[in-house]
C-alpha positions as CSV (number, residue, x, y, z in Angstrom):
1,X,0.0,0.0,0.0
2,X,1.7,2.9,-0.7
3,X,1.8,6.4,1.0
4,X,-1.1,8.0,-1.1
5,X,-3.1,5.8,-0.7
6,X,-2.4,5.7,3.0
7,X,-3.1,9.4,3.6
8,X,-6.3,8.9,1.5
9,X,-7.6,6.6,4.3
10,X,-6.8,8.7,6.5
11,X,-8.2,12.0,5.3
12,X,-11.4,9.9,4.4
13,X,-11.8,8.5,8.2
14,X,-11.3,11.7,9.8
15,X,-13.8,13.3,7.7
16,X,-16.1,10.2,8.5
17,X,-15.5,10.8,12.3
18,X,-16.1,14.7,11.7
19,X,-19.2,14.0,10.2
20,X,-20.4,11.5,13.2
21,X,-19.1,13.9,15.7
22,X,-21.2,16.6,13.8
23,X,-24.6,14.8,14.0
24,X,-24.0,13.7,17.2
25,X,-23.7,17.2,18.9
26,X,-26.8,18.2,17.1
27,X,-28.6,15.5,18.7
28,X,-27.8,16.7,22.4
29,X,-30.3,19.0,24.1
30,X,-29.0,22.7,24.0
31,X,-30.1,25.4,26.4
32,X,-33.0,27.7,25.2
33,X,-31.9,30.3,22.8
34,X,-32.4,33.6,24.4
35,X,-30.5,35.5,21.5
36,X,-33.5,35.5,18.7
37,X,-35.9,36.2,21.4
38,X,-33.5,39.6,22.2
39,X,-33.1,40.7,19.0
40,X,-37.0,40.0,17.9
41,X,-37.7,42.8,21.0
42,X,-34.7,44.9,20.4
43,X,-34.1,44.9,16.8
44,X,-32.0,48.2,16.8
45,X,-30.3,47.5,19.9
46,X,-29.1,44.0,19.1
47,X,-26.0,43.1,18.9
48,X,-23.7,40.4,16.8
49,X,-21.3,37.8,18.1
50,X,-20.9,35.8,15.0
51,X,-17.6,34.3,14.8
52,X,-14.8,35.4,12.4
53,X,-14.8,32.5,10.5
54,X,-18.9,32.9,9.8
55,X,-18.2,36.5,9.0
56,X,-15.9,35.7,6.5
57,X,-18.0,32.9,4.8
58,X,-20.7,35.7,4.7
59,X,-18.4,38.4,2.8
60,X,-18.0,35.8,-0.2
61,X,-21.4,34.0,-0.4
62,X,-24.6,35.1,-1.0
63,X,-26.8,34.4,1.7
64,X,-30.5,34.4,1.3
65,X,-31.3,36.5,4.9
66,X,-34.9,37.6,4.1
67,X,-35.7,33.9,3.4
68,X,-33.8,32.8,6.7
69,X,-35.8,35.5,8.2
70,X,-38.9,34.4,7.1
71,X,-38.0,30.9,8.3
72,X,-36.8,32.3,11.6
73,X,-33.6,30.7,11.1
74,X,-30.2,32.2,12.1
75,X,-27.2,32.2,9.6
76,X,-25.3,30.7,11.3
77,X,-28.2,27.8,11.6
78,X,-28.0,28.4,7.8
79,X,-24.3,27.5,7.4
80,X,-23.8,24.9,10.1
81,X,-26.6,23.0,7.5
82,X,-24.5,23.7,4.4
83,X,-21.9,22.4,6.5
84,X,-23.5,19.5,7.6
85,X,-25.0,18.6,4.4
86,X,-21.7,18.5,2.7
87,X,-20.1,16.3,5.2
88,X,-23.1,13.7,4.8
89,X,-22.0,13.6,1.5
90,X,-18.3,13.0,2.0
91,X,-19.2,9.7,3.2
92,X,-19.9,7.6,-0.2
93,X,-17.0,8.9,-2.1
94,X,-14.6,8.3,1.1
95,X,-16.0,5.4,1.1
96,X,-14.9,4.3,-2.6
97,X,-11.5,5.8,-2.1
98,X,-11.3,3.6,1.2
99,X,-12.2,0.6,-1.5
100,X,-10.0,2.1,-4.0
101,X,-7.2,1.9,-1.4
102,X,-7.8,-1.4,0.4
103,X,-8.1,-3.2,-3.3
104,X,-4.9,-1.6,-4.6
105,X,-6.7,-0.9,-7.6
106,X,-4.6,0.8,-10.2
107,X,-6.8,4.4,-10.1
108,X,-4.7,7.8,-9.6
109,X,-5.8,9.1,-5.9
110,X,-7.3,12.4,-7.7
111,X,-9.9,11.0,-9.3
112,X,-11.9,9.7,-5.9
113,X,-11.1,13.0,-3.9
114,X,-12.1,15.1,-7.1
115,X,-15.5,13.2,-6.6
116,X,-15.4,13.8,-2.9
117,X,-15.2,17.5,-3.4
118,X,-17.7,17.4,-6.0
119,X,-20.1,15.7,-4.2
120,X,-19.7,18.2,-1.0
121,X,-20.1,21.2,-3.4
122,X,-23.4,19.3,-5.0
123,X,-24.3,18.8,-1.2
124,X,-24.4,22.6,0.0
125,X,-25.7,23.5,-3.0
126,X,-28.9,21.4,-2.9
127,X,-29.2,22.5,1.1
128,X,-29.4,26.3,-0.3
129,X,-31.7,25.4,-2.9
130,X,-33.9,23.5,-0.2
131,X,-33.7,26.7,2.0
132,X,-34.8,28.8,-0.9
133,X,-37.7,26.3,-1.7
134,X,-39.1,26.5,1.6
135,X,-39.1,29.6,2.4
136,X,-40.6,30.6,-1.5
137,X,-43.8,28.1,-0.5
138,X,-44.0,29.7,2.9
139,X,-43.7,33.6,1.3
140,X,-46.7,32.2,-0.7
141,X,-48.3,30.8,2.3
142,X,-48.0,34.7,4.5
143,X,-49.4,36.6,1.5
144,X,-52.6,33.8,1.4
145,X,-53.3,34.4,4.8
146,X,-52.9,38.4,4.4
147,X,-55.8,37.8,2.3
148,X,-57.8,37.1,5.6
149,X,-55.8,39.4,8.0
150,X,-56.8,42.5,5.7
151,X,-60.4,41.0,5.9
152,X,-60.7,40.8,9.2
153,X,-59.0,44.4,10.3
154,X,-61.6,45.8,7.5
155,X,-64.4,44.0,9.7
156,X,-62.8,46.0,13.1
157,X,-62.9,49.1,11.4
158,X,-66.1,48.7,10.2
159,X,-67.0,47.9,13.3
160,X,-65.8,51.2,15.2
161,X,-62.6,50.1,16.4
162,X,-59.0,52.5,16.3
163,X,-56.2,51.5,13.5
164,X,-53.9,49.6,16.3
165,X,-57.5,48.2,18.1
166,X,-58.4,46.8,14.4
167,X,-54.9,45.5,14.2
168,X,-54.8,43.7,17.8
169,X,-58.1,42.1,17.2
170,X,-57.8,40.6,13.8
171,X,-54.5,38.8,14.6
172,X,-55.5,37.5,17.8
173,X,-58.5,35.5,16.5
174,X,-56.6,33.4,13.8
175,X,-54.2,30.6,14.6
176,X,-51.3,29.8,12.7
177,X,-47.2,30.7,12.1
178,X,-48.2,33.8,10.1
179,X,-50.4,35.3,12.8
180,X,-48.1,34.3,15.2
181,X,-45.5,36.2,13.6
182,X,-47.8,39.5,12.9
183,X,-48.6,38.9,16.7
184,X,-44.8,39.2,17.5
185,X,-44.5,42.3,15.6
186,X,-47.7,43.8,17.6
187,X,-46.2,42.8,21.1
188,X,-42.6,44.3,19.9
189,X,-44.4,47.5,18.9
190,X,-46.5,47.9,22.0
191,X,-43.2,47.1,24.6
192,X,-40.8,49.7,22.4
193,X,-44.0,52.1,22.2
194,X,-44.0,52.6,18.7
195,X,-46.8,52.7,16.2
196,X,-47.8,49.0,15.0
197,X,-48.0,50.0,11.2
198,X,-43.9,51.0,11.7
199,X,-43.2,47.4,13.1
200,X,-45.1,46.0,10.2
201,X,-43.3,48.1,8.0
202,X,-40.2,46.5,9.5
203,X,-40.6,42.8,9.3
204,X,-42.7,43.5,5.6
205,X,-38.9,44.9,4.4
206,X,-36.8,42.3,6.3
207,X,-39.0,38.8,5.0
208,X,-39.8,40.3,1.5
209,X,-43.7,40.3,1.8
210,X,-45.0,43.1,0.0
211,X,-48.3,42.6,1.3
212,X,-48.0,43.4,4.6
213,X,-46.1,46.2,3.6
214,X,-49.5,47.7,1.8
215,X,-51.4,46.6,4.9
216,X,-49.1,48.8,7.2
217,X,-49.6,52.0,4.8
218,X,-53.1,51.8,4.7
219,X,-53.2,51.9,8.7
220,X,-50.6,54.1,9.1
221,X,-52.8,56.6,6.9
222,X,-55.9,55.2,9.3
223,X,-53.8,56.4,12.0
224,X,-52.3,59.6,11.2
225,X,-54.9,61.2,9.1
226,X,-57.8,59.3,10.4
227,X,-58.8,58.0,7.3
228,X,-62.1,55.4,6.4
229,X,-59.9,52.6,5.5
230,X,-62.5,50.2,5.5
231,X,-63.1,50.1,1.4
232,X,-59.3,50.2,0.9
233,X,-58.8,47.2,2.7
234,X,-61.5,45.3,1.0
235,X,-60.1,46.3,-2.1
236,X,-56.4,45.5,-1.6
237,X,-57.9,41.7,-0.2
238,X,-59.8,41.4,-3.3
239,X,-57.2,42.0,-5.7
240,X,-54.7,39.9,-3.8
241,X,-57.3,37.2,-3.6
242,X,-57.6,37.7,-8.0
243,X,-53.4,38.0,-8.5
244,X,-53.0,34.7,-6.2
245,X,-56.2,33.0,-8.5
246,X,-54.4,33.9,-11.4
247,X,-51.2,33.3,-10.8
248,X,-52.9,29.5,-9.8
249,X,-54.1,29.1,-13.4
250,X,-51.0,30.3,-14.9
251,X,-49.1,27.7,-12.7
252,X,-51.6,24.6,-13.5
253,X,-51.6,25.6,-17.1
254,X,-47.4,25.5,-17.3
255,X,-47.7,21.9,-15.7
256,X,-50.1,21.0,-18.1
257,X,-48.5,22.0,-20.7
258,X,-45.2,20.2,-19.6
259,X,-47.7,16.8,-19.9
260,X,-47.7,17.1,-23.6
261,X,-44.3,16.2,-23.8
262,X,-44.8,12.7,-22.2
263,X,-47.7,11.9,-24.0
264,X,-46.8,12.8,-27.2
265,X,-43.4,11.0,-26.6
266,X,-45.6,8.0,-25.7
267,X,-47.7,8.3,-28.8
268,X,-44.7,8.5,-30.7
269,X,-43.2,4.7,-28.4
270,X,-46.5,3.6,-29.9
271,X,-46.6,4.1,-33.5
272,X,-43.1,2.6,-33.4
273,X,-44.3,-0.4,-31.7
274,X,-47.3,-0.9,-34.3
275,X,-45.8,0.1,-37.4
276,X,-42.5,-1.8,-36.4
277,X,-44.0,-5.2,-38.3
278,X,-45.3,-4.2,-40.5
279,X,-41.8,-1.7,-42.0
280,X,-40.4,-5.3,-41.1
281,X,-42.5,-7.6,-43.3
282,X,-42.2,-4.9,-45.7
283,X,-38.2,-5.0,-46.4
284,X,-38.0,-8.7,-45.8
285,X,-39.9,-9.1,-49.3
């Protein structure tokens, strides 16, 4: 066995045992994390301990943070998975260079770590695209339910009820992580005493939801100017409720459409099967 080989072993079992190691600390029970519960109260105030290392791996990749934020995940939750996921997949092509060494098979050393780095890159790059994923179907998810927040704070107004009254009351009556979240923002606005339309503004900008954005400016204007917003947030929930219809249709068309491709491609499997014979018999005569 020569030296190469040797070291390749070795590099491959210590990144094993890093891996194990890994998924073994992430099994243990961790205290509660005060930190996001801070920062969610004192946004301004807040601030960052990341280590240097993180902060350098932030400089030179892009990191999605409105979807993190929208997940309620941390980046550095966000790297330890690209981390994690690219160590799972270390294992396999270790695992052939470990066979590669033990069977003394006459393959250059490259060629099985080349694969080993490929497959980690592959790894952390399916992990991002899974972040990106999820936190595009839960976007989609918050701007369905503003459909029904905007609803219900119309109904409050209508009812008699102030801008940050209407506010309170819609979001307390539905269940859910959206609400949940708007409630945060209500409970952060009320302990820093500033208006609830600002910290709606806030986490609007920082998740990317343009919705509750427009929501915030149509009670800020309810609230400064004492304005009947009760038409303006029917309106705004009907034309959301038509965009996200539409946008439906145009989605179930595209997949649709992408089923023509099978079953033509299937049409086509079967012609050749029943004309097969008969182009046979044909150029045997």
């Amino acid at each position: 066995m020569t030296n190469s080989y040797l070291t390749a072993m070795i590099l491959a079992g210590t990144m094993v045992g890093l891996g194990v190691f890994l998924l073994v600390v992430q099994m243990l029970p961790a205290p509660p994390a005060l930190g996001p519960a801070l920062r969610r109260l004192h946004p301004l105030s807040a601030g960052s301990n990341t280590p240097a290392g993180i902060s350098w791996l932030r400089r030179r990749f892009t990191v999605p943070y409105a979807d993190l934020r929208l997940l309620d995940r941390s980046t550095d939750q966000y790297f330890l998975t690209l981390g994690l996921t690219a160590l799972f997949c270390l294992i396999l092509p270790a695992l052939i260079t470990v066979a590669v060494a033990v069977l003394s098979l006459r393959v250059s050393v490259f060629i099985p770590a080349g694969v080993t780095v490929a497959a980690a890159l592959a790894g952390a790059v399916l992990a991002h695209r899974e972040v990106v994923s999820k936190a595009a179907v839960a976007r989609a998810e918050f701007t369905r339910a503003m459909c029904t927040y905007l609803d219900l704070a119309a109904h409050q107004v209508l009812g008699g009820h102030g801008p940050v009254e209407s506010l309170d009351r819609a979001a307390s009556v539905c269940h859910g992580w959206v609400f949940v979240r708007i409630r945060e923002a209500l409970l952060s606005a009320q302990l820093q005493l500033r208006p609830p339309w600002d910290e709606l503004k806030a986490l609007a900008r920082d998740i990317e939801v343009v919705e509750l954005g427009d929501l915030a400016d149509i009670m800020r204007t309810a609230g400064s100017e004492g304005a009947n917003v009760h038409q303006t947030l029917r309106a705004r929930a009907d034309s959301m409720r038509d965009r996200i219809r539409t946008e439906a249709l145009a989605q179930a068309e595209l997949r649709t459409n992408k089923l023509d491709v099978p079953a033509a491609a299937l049409i086509l499997v079967l012609l050749v099967l029943i004309g097969y014979p008969f182009m046979a018999r044909l150029f045997v005569r």
